[in-house]
C-alpha positions, -999 to 999 in steps of 0.1 A, spaced: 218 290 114 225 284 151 183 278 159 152 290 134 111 293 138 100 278 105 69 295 94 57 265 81 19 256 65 18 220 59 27 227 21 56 210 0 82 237 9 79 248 42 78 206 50 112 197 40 122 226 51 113 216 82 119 184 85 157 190 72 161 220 106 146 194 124 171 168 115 199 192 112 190 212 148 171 195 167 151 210 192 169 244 183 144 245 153 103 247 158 74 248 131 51 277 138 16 277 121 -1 308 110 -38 306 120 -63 322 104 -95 315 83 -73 320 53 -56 287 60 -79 263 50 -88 240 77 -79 205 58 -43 219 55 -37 231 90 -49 200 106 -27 178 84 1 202 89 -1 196 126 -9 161 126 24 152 104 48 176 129 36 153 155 39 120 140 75 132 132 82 149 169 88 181 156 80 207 177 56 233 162 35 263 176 3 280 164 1 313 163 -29 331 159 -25 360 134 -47 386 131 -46 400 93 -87 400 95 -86 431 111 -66 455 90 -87 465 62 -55 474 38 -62 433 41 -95 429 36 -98 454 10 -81 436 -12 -58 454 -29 -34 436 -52 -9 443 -24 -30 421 1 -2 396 9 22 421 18 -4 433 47 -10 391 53 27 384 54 38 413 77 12 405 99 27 369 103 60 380 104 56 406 131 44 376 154 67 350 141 96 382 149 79 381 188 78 343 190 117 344 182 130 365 203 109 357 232 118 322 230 153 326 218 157 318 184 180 338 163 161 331 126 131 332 112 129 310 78 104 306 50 101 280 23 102 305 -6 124 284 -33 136 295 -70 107 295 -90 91 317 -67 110 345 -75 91 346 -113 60 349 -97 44 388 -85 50 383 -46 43 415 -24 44 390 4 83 389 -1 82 428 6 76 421 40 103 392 40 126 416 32 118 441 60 118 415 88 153 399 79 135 363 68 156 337 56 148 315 25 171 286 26 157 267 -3 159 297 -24 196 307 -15 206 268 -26 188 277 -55 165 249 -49 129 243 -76 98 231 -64 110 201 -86 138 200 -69 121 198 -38 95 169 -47 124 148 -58 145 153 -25 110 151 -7 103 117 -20 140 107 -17 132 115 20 94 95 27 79 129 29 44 124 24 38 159 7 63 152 -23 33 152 -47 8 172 -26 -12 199 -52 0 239 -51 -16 258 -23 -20 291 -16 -41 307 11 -79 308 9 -80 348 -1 -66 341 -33 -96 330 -45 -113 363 -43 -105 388 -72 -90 421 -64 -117 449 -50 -142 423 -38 -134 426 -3 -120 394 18 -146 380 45 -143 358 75 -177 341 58 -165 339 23 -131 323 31 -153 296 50 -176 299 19 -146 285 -4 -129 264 20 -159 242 23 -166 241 -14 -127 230 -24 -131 209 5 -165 187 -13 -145 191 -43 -114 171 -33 -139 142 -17 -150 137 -49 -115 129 -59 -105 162 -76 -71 168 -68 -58 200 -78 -82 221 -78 -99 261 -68 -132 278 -64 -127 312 -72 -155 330 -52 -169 360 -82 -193 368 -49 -227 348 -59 -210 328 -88 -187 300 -80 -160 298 -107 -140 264 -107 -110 253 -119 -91 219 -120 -67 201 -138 -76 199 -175 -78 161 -172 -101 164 -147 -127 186 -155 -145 158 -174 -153 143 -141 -170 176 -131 -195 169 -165 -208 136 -151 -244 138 -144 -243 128 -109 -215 148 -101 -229 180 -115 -261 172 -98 -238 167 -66 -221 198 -67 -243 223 -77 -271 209 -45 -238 218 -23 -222 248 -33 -259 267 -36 -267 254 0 -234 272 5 -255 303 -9 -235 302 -43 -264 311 -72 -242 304 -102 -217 271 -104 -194 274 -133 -165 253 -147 -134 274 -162 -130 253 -195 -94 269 -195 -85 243 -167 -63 254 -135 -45 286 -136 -18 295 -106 -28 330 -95 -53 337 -117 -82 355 -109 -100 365 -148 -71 365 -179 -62 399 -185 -61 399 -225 -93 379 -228 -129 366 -208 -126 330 -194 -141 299 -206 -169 290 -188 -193 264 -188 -227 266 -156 -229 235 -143 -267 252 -129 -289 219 -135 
Protein backbone atom coordinates (compact mmCIF):
# COMPACT_ATOMS: atom_id res chain seq x y z
CA UNK A 1 0.00 0.00 0.00
CA UNK A 2 1.46 3.19 -1.34
CA UNK A 3 -0.89 5.54 1.51
CA UNK A 4 -4.23 4.11 3.58
CA UNK A 5 -7.12 5.94 5.92
CA UNK A 6 -7.25 3.52 8.74
CA UNK A 7 -10.79 3.31 10.02
CA UNK A 8 -9.59 3.01 13.22
CA UNK A 9 -11.73 2.99 16.90
CA UNK A 10 -9.28 3.04 19.65
CA UNK A 11 -9.69 -0.90 19.94
CA UNK A 12 -6.78 -3.68 19.94
CA UNK A 13 -6.89 -4.11 16.10
CA UNK A 14 -7.38 -1.18 14.40
CA UNK A 15 -4.29 0.29 17.04
CA UNK A 16 -1.55 -1.76 15.79
CA UNK A 17 -2.76 -1.51 12.81
CA UNK A 18 -2.22 1.81 12.91
CA UNK A 19 0.56 2.41 14.63
CA UNK A 20 2.50 -0.27 12.22
CA UNK A 21 1.08 2.25 8.72
CA UNK A 22 2.18 4.87 10.82
CA UNK A 23 5.67 3.49 11.25
CA UNK A 24 5.76 1.88 7.94
CA UNK A 25 4.26 5.22 5.91
CA UNK A 26 4.42 7.97 7.63
CA UNK A 27 2.38 10.75 6.95
CA UNK A 28 1.00 8.71 3.82
CA UNK A 29 -1.23 6.83 6.46
CA UNK A 30 -4.08 8.77 8.74
CA UNK A 31 -6.47 7.23 11.58
CA UNK A 32 -10.03 8.24 10.83
CA UNK A 33 -12.65 7.98 13.74
CA UNK A 34 -16.16 7.07 13.05
CA UNK A 35 -18.39 9.29 15.28
CA UNK A 36 -21.49 8.52 16.35
CA UNK A 37 -23.43 7.83 19.62
CA UNK A 38 -22.70 4.11 18.97
CA UNK A 39 -19.14 4.68 19.89
CA UNK A 40 -19.03 4.98 23.31
CA UNK A 41 -17.65 8.12 24.50
CA UNK A 42 -14.72 6.57 26.94
CA UNK A 43 -13.41 4.81 23.77
CA UNK A 44 -13.35 7.66 21.27
CA UNK A 45 -11.65 10.03 23.61
CA UNK A 46 -8.89 7.47 24.48
CA UNK A 47 -8.69 6.66 20.89
CA UNK A 48 -7.91 10.23 20.08
CA UNK A 49 -5.93 11.05 22.97
CA UNK A 50 -3.29 7.95 22.27
CA UNK A 51 -3.07 9.05 18.19
CA UNK A 52 -1.88 12.28 19.57
CA UNK A 53 0.55 11.27 22.14
CA UNK A 54 1.98 9.02 19.28
CA UNK A 55 1.70 11.95 16.35
CA UNK A 56 -0.36 10.08 14.26
CA UNK A 57 -2.46 11.91 12.31
CA UNK A 58 -6.19 10.99 12.58
CA UNK A 59 -9.52 12.58 11.43
CA UNK A 60 -13.09 12.37 12.82
CA UNK A 61 -15.67 11.85 10.74
CA UNK A 62 -19.06 12.22 11.67
CA UNK A 63 -21.22 9.34 10.32
CA UNK A 64 -24.66 9.41 10.02
CA UNK A 65 -26.14 5.71 10.43
CA UNK A 66 -28.81 7.38 12.96
CA UNK A 67 -30.87 8.33 10.24
CA UNK A 68 -31.47 5.31 8.06
CA UNK A 69 -34.05 3.31 9.78
CA UNK A 70 -32.84 -0.11 7.94
CA UNK A 71 -30.34 0.93 11.01
CA UNK A 72 -32.32 1.78 13.63
CA UNK A 73 -34.67 -0.91 13.07
CA UNK A 74 -32.59 -3.24 13.99
CA UNK A 75 -32.55 -5.95 11.89
CA UNK A 76 -29.91 -8.61 12.32
CA UNK A 77 -28.38 -7.00 9.23
CA UNK A 78 -27.90 -3.64 11.22
CA UNK A 79 -24.02 -3.57 10.84
CA UNK A 80 -24.06 -3.91 7.22
CA UNK A 81 -26.29 -0.55 7.11
CA UNK A 82 -23.55 0.87 10.09
CA UNK A 83 -20.59 -0.22 8.16
CA UNK A 84 -21.55 1.11 4.64
CA UNK A 85 -22.46 4.15 6.03
CA UNK A 86 -18.77 4.53 7.42
CA UNK A 87 -17.32 3.24 4.53
CA UNK A 88 -19.07 5.54 2.07
CA UNK A 89 -17.45 8.49 4.04
CA UNK A 90 -14.21 6.86 4.73
CA UNK A 91 -14.39 6.17 0.45
CA UNK A 92 -14.95 10.32 0.18
CA UNK A 93 -12.28 11.12 2.80
CA UNK A 94 -9.79 9.00 0.44
CA UNK A 95 -10.16 10.14 -2.51
CA UNK A 96 -10.52 13.72 -1.67
CA UNK A 97 -7.43 13.72 0.19
CA UNK A 98 -5.51 11.30 -1.93
CA UNK A 99 -5.22 8.15 -0.43
CA UNK A 100 -5.32 5.08 -2.49
CA UNK A 101 -6.69 2.47 0.50
CA UNK A 102 -8.96 2.19 2.88
CA UNK A 103 -8.04 -0.56 5.71
CA UNK A 104 -9.80 -2.13 8.57
CA UNK A 105 -8.54 -4.17 11.51
CA UNK A 106 -10.67 -7.20 10.76
CA UNK A 107 -8.07 -10.20 11.73
CA UNK A 108 -8.53 -14.26 11.50
CA UNK A 109 -10.76 -15.01 14.10
CA UNK A 110 -13.14 -12.65 12.86
CA UNK A 111 -13.96 -14.52 10.07
CA UNK A 112 -15.90 -17.37 12.49
CA UNK A 113 -18.01 -14.80 13.73
CA UNK A 114 -21.74 -13.77 11.75
CA UNK A 115 -20.34 -10.29 10.32
CA UNK A 116 -22.83 -8.49 7.79
CA UNK A 117 -20.56 -5.53 8.37
CA UNK A 118 -17.93 -7.36 6.22
CA UNK A 119 -20.75 -7.23 3.33
CA UNK A 120 -20.18 -3.83 2.98
CA UNK A 121 -16.21 -4.31 3.18
CA UNK A 122 -16.46 -6.21 0.38
CA UNK A 123 -18.46 -3.71 -1.82
CA UNK A 124 -16.18 -0.78 -1.08
CA UNK A 125 -12.82 -2.62 -1.89
CA UNK A 126 -11.60 -2.40 2.08
CA UNK A 127 -8.36 -3.88 2.91
CA UNK A 128 -7.79 -6.18 6.06
CA UNK A 129 -4.14 -6.48 6.47
CA UNK A 130 -4.12 -8.34 9.68
CA UNK A 131 -6.47 -10.77 8.21
CA UNK A 132 -4.60 -11.39 4.89
CA UNK A 133 -1.25 -12.18 7.23
CA UNK A 134 -3.53 -14.42 8.83
CA UNK A 135 -2.94 -12.61 11.99
CA UNK A 136 -5.33 -13.76 15.70
CA UNK A 137 -6.40 -11.38 18.10
CA UNK A 138 -3.73 -13.39 20.12
CA UNK A 139 -1.53 -12.80 17.73
CA UNK A 140 -2.09 -9.25 17.87
CA UNK A 141 -1.92 -8.76 21.84
CA UNK A 142 1.45 -10.48 21.85
CA UNK A 143 2.94 -8.20 18.93
CA UNK A 144 1.04 -5.31 20.68
CA UNK A 145 2.82 -5.75 23.89
CA UNK A 146 6.02 -6.67 22.10
CA UNK A 147 5.47 -3.03 20.73
CA UNK A 148 4.47 -0.74 24.28
CA UNK A 149 1.04 -0.57 22.90
CA UNK A 150 -1.04 0.27 25.68
CA UNK A 151 -4.23 -1.59 24.26
CA UNK A 152 -2.47 -5.18 24.30
CA UNK A 153 -4.81 -6.28 27.04
CA UNK A 154 -7.67 -3.78 26.54
CA UNK A 155 -11.35 -5.86 26.92
CA UNK A 156 -13.39 -6.85 23.46
CA UNK A 157 -15.43 -3.99 22.20
CA UNK A 158 -18.04 -3.67 19.99
CA UNK A 159 -20.26 -0.62 19.27
CA UNK A 160 -22.85 0.51 21.72
CA UNK A 161 -25.99 -0.98 19.43
CA UNK A 162 -24.98 -4.32 20.17
CA UNK A 163 -26.43 -4.25 23.30
CA UNK A 164 -29.89 -3.95 22.07
CA UNK A 165 -31.60 -7.23 20.89
CA UNK A 166 -32.88 -7.51 17.42
CA UNK A 167 -36.50 -5.75 16.77
CA UNK A 168 -36.18 -3.31 19.67
CA UNK A 169 -35.33 -0.42 17.74
CA UNK A 170 -31.77 1.49 18.23
CA UNK A 171 -32.14 5.15 19.90
CA UNK A 172 -29.90 8.09 20.15
CA UNK A 173 -31.20 7.99 24.08
CA UNK A 174 -30.82 4.36 24.69
CA UNK A 175 -27.25 4.13 23.30
CA UNK A 176 -26.47 7.07 25.88
CA UNK A 177 -28.66 5.02 28.30
CA UNK A 178 -25.91 2.03 28.07
CA UNK A 179 -22.93 3.93 27.53
CA UNK A 180 -23.35 5.57 30.87
CA UNK A 181 -24.29 2.41 32.69
CA UNK A 182 -20.99 0.36 31.30
CA UNK A 183 -19.32 3.46 31.94
CA UNK A 184 -20.30 3.26 36.18
CA UNK A 185 -19.63 -0.24 35.79
CA UNK A 186 -15.92 -0.10 34.73
CA UNK A 187 -15.35 2.68 37.81
CA UNK A 188 -16.19 0.22 39.96
CA UNK A 189 -13.42 -1.87 38.60
CA UNK A 190 -15.34 -4.25 36.31
CA UNK A 191 -13.33 -4.79 33.42
CA UNK A 192 -14.94 -6.69 30.75
CA UNK A 193 -18.05 -6.13 30.87
CA UNK A 194 -21.95 -5.21 28.90
CA UNK A 195 -25.34 -3.90 29.77
CA UNK A 196 -27.64 -5.30 27.42
CA UNK A 197 -30.46 -2.79 27.35
CA UNK A 198 -34.04 -5.57 27.25
CA UNK A 199 -35.77 -1.70 27.16
CA UNK A 200 -36.82 -1.18 31.02
CA UNK A 201 -34.56 -4.14 32.29
CA UNK A 202 -30.90 -3.77 32.37
CA UNK A 203 -29.31 -7.18 31.78
CA UNK A 204 -25.53 -7.37 32.75
CA UNK A 205 -22.86 -9.42 31.98
CA UNK A 206 -19.12 -9.65 33.11
CA UNK A 207 -16.44 -11.96 33.38
CA UNK A 208 -17.43 -14.99 35.40
CA UNK A 209 -14.79 -14.12 38.00
CA UNK A 210 -16.17 -10.96 38.40
CA UNK A 211 -19.66 -11.16 38.94
CA UNK A 212 -19.16 -11.84 42.62
CA UNK A 213 -18.12 -8.27 42.95
CA UNK A 214 -21.52 -7.31 41.47
CA UNK A 215 -23.24 -9.38 44.79
CA UNK A 216 -21.50 -7.22 47.33
CA UNK A 217 -24.02 -5.23 49.30
CA UNK A 218 -22.65 -1.92 48.65
CA UNK A 219 -22.11 -2.44 45.16
CA UNK A 220 -25.54 -3.78 44.53
CA UNK A 221 -26.93 -0.96 46.52
CA UNK A 222 -24.54 1.26 44.21
CA UNK A 223 -25.61 0.15 41.02
CA UNK A 224 -29.09 -0.41 41.12
CA UNK A 225 -29.51 3.78 42.69
CA UNK A 226 -27.61 4.51 39.22
CA UNK A 227 -28.82 2.55 36.53
CA UNK A 228 -32.78 3.30 37.73
CA UNK A 229 -31.85 7.10 37.86
CA UNK A 230 -30.89 6.14 34.33
CA UNK A 231 -34.70 5.07 34.07
CA UNK A 232 -33.78 1.25 34.03
CA UNK A 233 -36.75 -0.49 36.35
CA UNK A 234 -35.20 -3.87 36.51
CA UNK A 235 -31.15 -4.55 37.18
CA UNK A 236 -30.28 -8.03 36.53
CA UNK A 237 -27.01 -10.06 36.54
CA UNK A 238 -26.56 -12.88 33.65
CA UNK A 239 -25.29 -15.74 35.97
CA UNK A 240 -24.02 -17.23 32.58
CA UNK A 241 -21.13 -14.55 32.78
CA UNK A 242 -19.94 -12.58 29.46
CA UNK A 243 -21.08 -13.74 26.19
CA UNK A 244 -19.50 -12.06 22.73
CA UNK A 245 -22.56 -11.27 20.64
CA UNK A 246 -25.04 -12.50 22.58
CA UNK A 247 -28.20 -10.95 22.97
CA UNK A 248 -30.70 -14.12 24.83
CA UNK A 249 -29.17 -18.03 24.10
CA UNK A 250 -31.08 -19.42 21.40
CA UNK A 251 -31.56 -23.08 22.78
CA UNK A 252 -32.34 -21.94 26.23
CA UNK A 253 -33.54 -18.59 28.81
CA UNK A 254 -30.58 -16.90 30.48
CA UNK A 255 -29.53 -17.04 33.99
CA UNK A 256 -30.46 -14.26 35.75
CA UNK A 257 -30.27 -13.03 39.05
CA UNK A 258 -32.23 -8.86 39.95
CA UNK A 259 -29.93 -7.08 41.80
CA UNK A 260 -33.52 -4.74 42.53
CA UNK A 261 -32.74 -4.00 46.42
Amino acid sequence: MASVVVAYSGGVDSTFLLKVAHETLGEKAIGAIGRSPSLPQTDFQQAVDLASLWGVRTHVLETEEMADVNYTSNSPDRCYFCKSELYAKLCEFAQQNGFQWIADGTNLDDTGDYRPGRVAAEERQVRSPLLEARLTKQDIRALSRRMGLPTWEKPEAACLASRIPHGIPVTSESLEQIDKAEDFLRSLGLRQVRVRHHETIARIETAEEEIEKLLDSDVRQQIVNYLRRLGYKFVTVDLAGYHRGSFVPESSQPELVQIDA
